[in-house]
C-alpha positions as CSV (number, residue, x, y, z in Angstrom):
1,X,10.3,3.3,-67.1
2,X,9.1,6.4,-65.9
3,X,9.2,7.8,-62.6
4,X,6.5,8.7,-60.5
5,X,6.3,10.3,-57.0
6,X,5.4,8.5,-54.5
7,X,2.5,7.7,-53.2
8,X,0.7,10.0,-50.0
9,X,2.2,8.7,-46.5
10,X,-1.6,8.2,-45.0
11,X,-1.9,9.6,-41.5
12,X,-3.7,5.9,-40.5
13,X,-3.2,2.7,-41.3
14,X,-5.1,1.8,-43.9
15,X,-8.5,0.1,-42.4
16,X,-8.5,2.8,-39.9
17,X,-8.5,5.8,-42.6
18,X,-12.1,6.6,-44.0
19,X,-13.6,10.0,-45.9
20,X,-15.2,11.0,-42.3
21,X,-18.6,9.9,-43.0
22,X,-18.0,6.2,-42.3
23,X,-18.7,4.1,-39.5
24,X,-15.2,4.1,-38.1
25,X,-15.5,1.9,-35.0
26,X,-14.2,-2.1,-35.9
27,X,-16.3,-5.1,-36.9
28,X,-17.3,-6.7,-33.0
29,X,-16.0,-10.2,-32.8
30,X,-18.9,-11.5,-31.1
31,X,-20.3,-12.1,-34.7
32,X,-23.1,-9.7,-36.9
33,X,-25.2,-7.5,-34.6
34,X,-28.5,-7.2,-34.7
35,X,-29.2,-4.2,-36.9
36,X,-27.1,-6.1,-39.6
37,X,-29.0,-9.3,-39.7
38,X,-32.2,-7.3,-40.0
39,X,-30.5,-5.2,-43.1
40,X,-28.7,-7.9,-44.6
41,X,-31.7,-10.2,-43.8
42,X,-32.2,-11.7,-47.6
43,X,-28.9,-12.3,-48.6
44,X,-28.0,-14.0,-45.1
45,X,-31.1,-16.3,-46.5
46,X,-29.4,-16.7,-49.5
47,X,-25.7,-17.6,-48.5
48,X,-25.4,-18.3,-45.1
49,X,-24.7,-16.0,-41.5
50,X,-20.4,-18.0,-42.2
51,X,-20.4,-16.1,-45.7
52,X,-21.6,-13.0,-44.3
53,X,-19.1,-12.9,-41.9
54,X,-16.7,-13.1,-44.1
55,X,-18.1,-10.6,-46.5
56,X,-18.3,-8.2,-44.0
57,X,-14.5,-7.9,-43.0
58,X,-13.2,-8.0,-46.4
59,X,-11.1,-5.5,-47.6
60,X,-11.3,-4.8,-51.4
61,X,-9.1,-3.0,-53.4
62,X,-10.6,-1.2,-56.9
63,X,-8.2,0.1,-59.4
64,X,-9.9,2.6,-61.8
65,X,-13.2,4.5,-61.2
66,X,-14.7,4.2,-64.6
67,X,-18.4,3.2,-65.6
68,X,-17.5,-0.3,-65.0
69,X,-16.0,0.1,-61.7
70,X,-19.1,2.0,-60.4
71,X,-20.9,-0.9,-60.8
72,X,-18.8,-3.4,-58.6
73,X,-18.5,-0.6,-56.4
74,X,-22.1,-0.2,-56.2
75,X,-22.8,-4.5,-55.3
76,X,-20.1,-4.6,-53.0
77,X,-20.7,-1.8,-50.9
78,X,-24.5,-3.0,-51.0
79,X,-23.8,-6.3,-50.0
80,X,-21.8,-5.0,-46.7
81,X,-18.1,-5.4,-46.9
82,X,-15.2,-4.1,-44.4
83,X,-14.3,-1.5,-47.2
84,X,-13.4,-0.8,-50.3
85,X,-10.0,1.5,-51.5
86,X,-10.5,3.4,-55.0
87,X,-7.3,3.9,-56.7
88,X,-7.7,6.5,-59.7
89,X,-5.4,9.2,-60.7
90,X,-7.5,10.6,-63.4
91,X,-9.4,13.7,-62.9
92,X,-13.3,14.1,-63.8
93,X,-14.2,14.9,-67.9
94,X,-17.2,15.5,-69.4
95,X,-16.9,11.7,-71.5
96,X,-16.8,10.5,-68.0
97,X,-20.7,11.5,-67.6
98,X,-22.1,9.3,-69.8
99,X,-22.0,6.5,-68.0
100,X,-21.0,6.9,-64.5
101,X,-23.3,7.6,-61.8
102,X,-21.3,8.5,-59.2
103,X,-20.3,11.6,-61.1
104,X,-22.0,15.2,-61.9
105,X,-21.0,18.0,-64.0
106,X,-19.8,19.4,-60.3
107,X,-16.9,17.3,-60.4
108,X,-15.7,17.8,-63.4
109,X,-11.9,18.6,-62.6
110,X,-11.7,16.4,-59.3
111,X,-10.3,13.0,-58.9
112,X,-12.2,10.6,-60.3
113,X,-11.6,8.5,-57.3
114,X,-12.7,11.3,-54.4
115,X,-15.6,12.6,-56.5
116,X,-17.2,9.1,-56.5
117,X,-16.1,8.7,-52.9
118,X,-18.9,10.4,-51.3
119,X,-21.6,8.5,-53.7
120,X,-20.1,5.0,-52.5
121,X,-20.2,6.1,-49.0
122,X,-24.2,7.2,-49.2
123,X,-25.3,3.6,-50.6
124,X,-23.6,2.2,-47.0
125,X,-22.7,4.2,-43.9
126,X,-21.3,0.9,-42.5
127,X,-18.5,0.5,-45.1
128,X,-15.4,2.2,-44.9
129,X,-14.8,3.8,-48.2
130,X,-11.0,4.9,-48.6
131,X,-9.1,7.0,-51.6
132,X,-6.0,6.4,-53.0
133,X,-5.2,9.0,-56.0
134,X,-1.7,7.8,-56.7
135,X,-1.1,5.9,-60.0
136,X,-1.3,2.9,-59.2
137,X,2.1,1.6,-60.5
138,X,3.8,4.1,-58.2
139,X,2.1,2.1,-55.7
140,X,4.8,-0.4,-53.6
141,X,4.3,-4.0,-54.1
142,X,3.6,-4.2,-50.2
143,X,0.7,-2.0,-50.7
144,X,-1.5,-5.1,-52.5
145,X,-0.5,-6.9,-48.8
146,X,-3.4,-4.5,-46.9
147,X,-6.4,-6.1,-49.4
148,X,-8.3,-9.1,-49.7
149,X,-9.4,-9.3,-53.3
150,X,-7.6,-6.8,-55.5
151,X,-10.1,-5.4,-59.1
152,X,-8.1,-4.2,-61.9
153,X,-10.7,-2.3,-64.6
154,X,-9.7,-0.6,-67.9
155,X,-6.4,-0.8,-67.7
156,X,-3.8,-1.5,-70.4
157,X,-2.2,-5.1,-70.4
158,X,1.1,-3.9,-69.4
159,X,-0.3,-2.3,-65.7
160,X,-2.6,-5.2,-65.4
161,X,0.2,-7.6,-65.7
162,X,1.8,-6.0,-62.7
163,X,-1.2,-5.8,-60.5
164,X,-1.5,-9.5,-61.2
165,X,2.3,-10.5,-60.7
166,X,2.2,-7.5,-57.2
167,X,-1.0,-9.4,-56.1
168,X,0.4,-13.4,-56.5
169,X,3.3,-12.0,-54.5
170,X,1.1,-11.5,-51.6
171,X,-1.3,-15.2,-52.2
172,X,-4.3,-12.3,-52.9
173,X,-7.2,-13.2,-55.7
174,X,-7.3,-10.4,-58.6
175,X,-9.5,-9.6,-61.2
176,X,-9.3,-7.7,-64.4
177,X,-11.9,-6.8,-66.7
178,X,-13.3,-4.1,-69.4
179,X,-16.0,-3.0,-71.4
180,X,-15.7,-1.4,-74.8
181,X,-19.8,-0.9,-75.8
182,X,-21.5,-4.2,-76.1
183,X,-18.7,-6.0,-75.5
184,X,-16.6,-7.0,-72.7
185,X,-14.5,-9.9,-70.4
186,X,-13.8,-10.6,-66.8
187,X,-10.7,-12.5,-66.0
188,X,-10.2,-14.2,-62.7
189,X,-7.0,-14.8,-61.1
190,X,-7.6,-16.9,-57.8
191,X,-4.3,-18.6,-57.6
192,X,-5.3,-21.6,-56.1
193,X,-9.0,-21.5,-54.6
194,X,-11.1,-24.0,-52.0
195,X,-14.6,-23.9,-52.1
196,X,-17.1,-26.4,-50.1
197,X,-20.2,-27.6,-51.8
198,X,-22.9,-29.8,-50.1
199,X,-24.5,-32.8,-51.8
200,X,-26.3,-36.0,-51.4
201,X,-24.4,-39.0,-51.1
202,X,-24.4,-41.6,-53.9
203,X,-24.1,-45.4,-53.7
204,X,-20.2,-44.4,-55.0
205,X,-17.8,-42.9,-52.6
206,X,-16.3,-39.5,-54.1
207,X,-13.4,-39.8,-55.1
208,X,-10.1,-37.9,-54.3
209,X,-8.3,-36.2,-56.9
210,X,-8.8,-34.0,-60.3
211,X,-12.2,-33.5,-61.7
212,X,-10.4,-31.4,-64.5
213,X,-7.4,-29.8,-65.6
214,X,-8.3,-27.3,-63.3
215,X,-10.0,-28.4,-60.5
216,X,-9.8,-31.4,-57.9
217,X,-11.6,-32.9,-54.8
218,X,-9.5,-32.4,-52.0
219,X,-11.5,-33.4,-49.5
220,X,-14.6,-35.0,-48.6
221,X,-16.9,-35.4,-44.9
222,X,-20.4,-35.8,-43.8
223,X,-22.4,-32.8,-43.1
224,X,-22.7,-32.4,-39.1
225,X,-25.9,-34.4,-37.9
226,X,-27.0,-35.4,-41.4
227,X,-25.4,-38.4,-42.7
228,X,-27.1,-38.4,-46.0
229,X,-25.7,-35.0,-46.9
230,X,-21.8,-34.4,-47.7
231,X,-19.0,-31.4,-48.0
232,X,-17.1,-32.1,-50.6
233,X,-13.9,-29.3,-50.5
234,X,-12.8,-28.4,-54.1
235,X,-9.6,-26.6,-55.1
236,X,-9.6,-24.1,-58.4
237,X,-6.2,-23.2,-60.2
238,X,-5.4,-20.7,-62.1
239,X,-3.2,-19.0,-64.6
240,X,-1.9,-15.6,-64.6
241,X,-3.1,-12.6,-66.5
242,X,0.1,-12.8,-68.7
243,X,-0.4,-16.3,-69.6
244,X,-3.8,-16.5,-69.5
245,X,-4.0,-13.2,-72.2
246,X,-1.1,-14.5,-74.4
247,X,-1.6,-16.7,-77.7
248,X,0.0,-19.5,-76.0
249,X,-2.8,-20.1,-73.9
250,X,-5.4,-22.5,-75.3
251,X,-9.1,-23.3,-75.2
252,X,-9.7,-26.8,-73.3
253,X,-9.3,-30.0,-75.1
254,X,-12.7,-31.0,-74.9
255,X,-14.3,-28.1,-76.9
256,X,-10.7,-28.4,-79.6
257,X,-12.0,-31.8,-80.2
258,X,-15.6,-31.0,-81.1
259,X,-16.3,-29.4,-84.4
260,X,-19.8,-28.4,-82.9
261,X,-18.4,-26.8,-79.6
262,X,-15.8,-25.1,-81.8
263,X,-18.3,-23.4,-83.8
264,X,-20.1,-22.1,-81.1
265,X,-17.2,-20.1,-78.8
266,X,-17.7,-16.2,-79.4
267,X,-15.5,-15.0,-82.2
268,X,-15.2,-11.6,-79.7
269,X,-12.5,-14.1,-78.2
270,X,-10.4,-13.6,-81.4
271,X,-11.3,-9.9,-81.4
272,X,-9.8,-9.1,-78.1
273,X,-6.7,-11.2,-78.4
274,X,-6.2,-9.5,-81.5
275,X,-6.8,-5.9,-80.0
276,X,-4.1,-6.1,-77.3
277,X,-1.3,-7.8,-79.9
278,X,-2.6,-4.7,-82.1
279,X,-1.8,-2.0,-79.8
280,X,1.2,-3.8,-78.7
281,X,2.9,-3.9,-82.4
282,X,1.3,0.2,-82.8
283,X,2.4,1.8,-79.7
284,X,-0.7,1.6,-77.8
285,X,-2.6,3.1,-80.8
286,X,-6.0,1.0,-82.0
287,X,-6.6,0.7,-85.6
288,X,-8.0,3.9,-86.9
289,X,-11.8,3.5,-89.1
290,X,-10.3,5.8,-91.7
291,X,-7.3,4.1,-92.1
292,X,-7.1,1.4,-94.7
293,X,-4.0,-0.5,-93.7
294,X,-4.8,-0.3,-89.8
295,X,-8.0,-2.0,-91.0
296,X,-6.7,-4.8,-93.2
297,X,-3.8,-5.8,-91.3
298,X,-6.5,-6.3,-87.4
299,X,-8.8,-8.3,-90.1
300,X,-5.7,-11.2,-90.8
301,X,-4.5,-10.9,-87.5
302,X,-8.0,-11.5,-86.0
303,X,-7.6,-14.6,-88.8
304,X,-4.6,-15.8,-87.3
305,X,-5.8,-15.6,-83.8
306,X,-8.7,-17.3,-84.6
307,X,-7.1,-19.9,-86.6
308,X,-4.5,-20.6,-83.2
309,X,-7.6,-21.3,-81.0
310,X,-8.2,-23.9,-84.0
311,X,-11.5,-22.5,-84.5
312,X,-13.6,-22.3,-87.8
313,X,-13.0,-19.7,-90.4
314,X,-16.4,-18.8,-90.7
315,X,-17.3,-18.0,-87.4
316,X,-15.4,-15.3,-87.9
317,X,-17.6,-13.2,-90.1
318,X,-17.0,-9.6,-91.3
319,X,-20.3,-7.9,-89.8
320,X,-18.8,-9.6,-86.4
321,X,-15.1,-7.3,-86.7
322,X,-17.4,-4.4,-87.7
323,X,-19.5,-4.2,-85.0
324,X,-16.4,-4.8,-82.6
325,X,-14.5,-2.1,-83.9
326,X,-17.3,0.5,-83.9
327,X,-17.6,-0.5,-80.3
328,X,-13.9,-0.5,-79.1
329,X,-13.5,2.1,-76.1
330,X,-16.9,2.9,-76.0
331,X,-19.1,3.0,-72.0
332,X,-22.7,2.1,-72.3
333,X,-24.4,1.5,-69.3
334,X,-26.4,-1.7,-69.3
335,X,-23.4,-3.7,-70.5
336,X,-21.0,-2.6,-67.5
337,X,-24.3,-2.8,-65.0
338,X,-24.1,-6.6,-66.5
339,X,-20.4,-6.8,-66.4
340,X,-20.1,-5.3,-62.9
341,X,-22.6,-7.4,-61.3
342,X,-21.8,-10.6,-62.6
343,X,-18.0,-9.5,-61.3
344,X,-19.4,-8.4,-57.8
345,X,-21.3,-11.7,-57.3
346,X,-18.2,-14.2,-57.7
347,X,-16.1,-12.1,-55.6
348,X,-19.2,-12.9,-53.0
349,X,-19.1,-16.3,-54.2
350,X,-14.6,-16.2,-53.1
351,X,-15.4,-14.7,-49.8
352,X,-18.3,-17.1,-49.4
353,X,-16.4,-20.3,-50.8
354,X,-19.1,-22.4,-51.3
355,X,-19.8,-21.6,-54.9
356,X,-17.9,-22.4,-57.7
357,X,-16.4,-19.4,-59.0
358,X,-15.4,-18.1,-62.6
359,X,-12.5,-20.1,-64.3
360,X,-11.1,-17.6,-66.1
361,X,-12.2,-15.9,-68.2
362,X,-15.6,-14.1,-69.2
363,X,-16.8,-13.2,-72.5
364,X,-19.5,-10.8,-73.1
365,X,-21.6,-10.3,-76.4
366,X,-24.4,-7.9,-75.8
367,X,-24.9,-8.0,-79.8
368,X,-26.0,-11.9,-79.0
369,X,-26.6,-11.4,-74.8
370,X,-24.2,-14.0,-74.3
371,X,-21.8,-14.3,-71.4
372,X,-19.3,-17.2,-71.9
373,X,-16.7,-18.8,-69.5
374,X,-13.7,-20.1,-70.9
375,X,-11.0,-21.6,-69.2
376,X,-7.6,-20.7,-71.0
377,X,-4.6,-22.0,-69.8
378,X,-1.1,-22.7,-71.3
379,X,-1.0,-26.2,-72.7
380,X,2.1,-27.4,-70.8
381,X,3.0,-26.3,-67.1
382,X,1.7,-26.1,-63.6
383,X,-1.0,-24.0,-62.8
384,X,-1.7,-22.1,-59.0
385,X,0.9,-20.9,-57.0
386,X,4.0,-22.3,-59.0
387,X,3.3,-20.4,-62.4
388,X,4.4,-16.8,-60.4
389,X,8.2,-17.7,-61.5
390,X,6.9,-19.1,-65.2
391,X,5.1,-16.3,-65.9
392,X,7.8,-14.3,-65.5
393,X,10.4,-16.1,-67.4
394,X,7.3,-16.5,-70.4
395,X,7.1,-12.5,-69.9
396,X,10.5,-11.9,-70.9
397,X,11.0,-14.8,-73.7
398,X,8.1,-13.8,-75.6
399,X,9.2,-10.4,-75.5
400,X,12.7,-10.5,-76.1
401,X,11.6,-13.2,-79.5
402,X,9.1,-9.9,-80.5
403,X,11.7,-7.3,-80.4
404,X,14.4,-9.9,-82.1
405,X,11.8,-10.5,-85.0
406,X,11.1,-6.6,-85.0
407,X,7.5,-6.7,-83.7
408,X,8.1,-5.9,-80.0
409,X,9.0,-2.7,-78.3
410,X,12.7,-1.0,-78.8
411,X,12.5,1.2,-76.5
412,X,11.3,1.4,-72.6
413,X,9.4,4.2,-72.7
414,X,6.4,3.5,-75.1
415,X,3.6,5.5,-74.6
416,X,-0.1,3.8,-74.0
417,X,-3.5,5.2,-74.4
418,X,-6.2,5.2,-71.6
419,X,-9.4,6.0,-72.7
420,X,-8.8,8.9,-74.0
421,X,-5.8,10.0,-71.7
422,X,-1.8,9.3,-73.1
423,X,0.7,9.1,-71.0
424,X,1.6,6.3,-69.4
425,X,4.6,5.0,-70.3
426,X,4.5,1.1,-70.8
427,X,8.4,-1.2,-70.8
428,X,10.1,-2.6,-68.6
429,X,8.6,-5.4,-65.7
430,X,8.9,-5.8,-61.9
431,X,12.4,-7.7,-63.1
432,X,13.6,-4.9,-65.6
433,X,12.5,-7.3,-68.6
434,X,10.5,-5.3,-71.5
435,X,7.0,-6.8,-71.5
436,X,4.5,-5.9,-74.9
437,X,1.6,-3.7,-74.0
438,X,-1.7,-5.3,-74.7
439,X,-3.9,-2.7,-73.4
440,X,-8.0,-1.9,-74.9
441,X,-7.5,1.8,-75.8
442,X,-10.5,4.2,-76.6
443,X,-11.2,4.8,-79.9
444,X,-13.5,7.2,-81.3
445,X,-16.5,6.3,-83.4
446,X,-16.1,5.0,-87.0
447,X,-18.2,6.9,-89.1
448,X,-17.5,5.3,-92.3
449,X,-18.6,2.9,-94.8
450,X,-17.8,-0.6,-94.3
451,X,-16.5,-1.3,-97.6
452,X,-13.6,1.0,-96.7
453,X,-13.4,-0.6,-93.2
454,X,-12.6,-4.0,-94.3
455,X,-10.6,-4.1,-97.7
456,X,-10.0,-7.4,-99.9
457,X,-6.6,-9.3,-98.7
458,X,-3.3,-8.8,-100.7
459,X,-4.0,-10.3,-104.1
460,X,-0.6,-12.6,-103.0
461,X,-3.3,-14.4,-100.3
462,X,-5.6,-17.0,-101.4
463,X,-8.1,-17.0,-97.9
464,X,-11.6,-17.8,-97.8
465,X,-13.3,-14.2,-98.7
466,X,-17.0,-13.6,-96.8
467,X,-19.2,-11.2,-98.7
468,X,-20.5,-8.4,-96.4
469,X,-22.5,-5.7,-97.4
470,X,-21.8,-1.8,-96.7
471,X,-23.6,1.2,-95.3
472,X,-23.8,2.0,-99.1
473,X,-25.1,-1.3,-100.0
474,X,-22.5,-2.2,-102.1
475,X,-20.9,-5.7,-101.6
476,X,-16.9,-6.7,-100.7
477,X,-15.7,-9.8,-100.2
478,X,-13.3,-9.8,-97.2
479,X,-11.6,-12.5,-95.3
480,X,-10.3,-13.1,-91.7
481,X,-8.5,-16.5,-93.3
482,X,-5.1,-17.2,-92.7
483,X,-3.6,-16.8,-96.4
484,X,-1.5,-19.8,-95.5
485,X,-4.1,-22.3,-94.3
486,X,-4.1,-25.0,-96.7
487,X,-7.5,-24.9,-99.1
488,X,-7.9,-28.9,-98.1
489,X,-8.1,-27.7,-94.1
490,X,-10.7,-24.4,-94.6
491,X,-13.2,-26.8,-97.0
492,X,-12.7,-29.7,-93.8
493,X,-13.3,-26.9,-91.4
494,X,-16.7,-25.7,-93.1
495,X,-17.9,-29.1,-92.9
């Protein structure tokens, strides 16, 4: 792995270092003053004066200032936190412009992370906005101990994956997510999460024990001088990023079992799983629009992934791989603001705990405006705070069984592409074991017909072909099928 300098000693602790225009003094512990009521007046309405509390001393960590990242800056600065730490080693380009306003041509050349700085701090003089421009996996694993919540934005797979494992060493929620054009996810790490709703009591006492695979009632008690109302305390777990990313995991048993619910979950799913094993097998390189073979080979493994969620061939159409690929690395603005805020709000929602938050995973369709939650979880194994260990013994199997069957990494010091930045060398995890980037690299726009996008399978396959038509208007029948799926199974499936 390569070795990075260490990060800046700070000169403060960490809640106690700010840009200078700040509020510097500490929160009072007699509660919210006045002036903050009055300013956070309609969300203290909306939530409660317990949530806001909370809110208001949280420290958040955010790892990447990218268009994304401004946006859950933006909503958690507005709605009043302790402070927020930007981590970005990344200087200013012009392709950072487009879509980030925090950013001018001024600061082209600055740290992405100190050039936004000042814009955060303007939305809310009371927050403490600090700057961290170290790479972030320079940073020591006690670092992650100083935060609350820890964000993780466009990043590749093998970073986030030890974010996620530094952050469940210290019991601290994590996100990840990403955008690439109309498309996007959030993934939620909680570990293991409580959260109190209120309800009217039934005729039936609630129950103790699990609602789901997920989730259980721990708890239950009358609401303080209203017997007809009760807290019931629920408890959320979760899988890590690893797991949670990996082909392993599965979609829950209730939608495998339904033809119709089958038929409906996002084929984007498919795309993304099959972008990160992509990269992964390429050396952090995405498959190229004028490259035939790049292009034929993501079209049957997009096949195969979808055909391992056991979900029907045909949902997996070819305009659908098209339209992913021409957006793959690409910022636009309304899908982060969409992104970002529906991010921001269940972090509110964890430092409020009285909401159900996301479980685990988001995906976003701008082609359709869809944002769908799907809980993916191995199908065997604990879930919460004892999959930390597991995770890490799955890390190293599946990647020692990828470099045995020649499809993993040889070598520690694979390069990965960020955005449109090389560099960072991808290999070996916190235990020395090599760990498979699965990163969402920038690609640049495809300007090319589809009928040299998505070629006709090897005439040694027999799939189910889908006839799409080109920019040209000529026709090619292409097919995400596995060429091994029995004919018997695809006619059953397109029942």
């Amino acid at each position: 792995m390569e070795d990075f300098p260490p990060p800046a000693q700070p000169t403060m602790p960490l809640h106690a270092q700010s840009n200078g225009n700040a509020t510097t003094t500490a929160p009072s512990g007699n509660g919210i003053s006045a002036d903050e009521i009055a300013l956070y007046d309609r969300q203290i309405r909306l939530w409660g004066m317990k949530a806001q509390e909370r809110i208001r001393s949280a420290n958040i960590l955010l790892i990447t200032m990218k268009a994304l990242a401004n946006e859950i800056a933006k909503n958690l600065v507005l709605a009043g936190i302790c402070s927020i730490t930007v981590v970005d080693h990344e200087v200013v380009t012009e392709a950072d412009l487009g879509a980030q306003f925090f950013l001018t041509s001024s600061h082209i050349g600055m740290n992405r992370a100190v050039a936004a700085s000042t814009s955060i701090q303007r939305l809310n003089p009371r927050v403490k906005v600090f700057v961290e421009t170290s790479n972030v996996r320079a940073l020591p694993t006690e670092y992650y101990q100083k935060f609350d919540i820890i964000i993780a934005t466009d990043l590749d797979a093998q970073t986030l994956t030890e974010i996620n494992t530094n952050a469940r060493v210290h019991n601290r929620p994590s996100y990840v997510a990403s955008s690439h054009g109309l498309y996007g996810f959030i993934f939620a790490d909680l570990i293991e999460h409580d959260f109190v709703i209120e309800r009217n009591k039934s005729n039936v006492s609630t129950a103790l024990g699990a609602e789901s695979h997920t989730r259980s009632i721990i708890a239950v008690q009358p609401k303080d001088n209203d017997n007809k109302v009760e807290l019931v305390t629920k408890r959320e777990k979760y899988s890590t990023w690893f797991l949670a990313s990996d082909s392993p995991s599965m979609l829950p048993p209730e939608i495998l079992k339904s033809l119709r619910r089958r038929k409906v979950v996002t084929p984007i799913l498919s795309c993304l799983r099959t972008l990160w094993e992509y990269t992964a097998l390429h050396n952090g390189a995405p498959p190229q629009g004028n490259n035939h073979a790049d292009l034929v080979q993501f079209t049957r493994m997009c096949g195969e992934k979808h055909k391992t969620f056991g979900l029907p061939t045909e949902t997996l159409r070819s305009e659908v791989l098209r339209s992913f690929l021409q957006n793959i690395g690409a910022e636009i603005a309304p899908v982060c603001a969409v992104l970002g805020g529906q991010l921001a709000q269940d972090v509110i929602n964890v430092l409020g705990g009285t909401q159900q938050p996301i479980q685990n995973f988001v995906i976003f369709d701008g082609g359709n405006m869809e944002a769908n939650v799907y809980a993916l979880h191995p199908p065997e194994g604990e879930l919460g705070r004892a999959q930390l260990p597991q995770s890490q013994d799955v890390a190293a199997a599946a990647a020692a069984a990828a470099v045995a069957a020649g499809q993993g990494m040889a070598t520690t010091s694979m390069p990965m592409m960020i955005g449109n930045v090389s560099g960072i060398n991808v290999g070996m995890d916190m235990n020395g074991m090599p760990v498979p980037p699965m990163g969402m690299p920038a690609v640049p726009d495809y300007d090319v017909a589809v009928g040299s996008m998505f070629a006709t399978a090897t005439a040694d396959s027999a799939p189910v072909p889908t006839t799409m038509t080109s920019i040209d208007g000529s026709s090619e029948r292409v097919s995400a099928a596995d060429p091994q799926q029995p004919q018997e199974q695809q006619q059953s499936e397109s029942k």
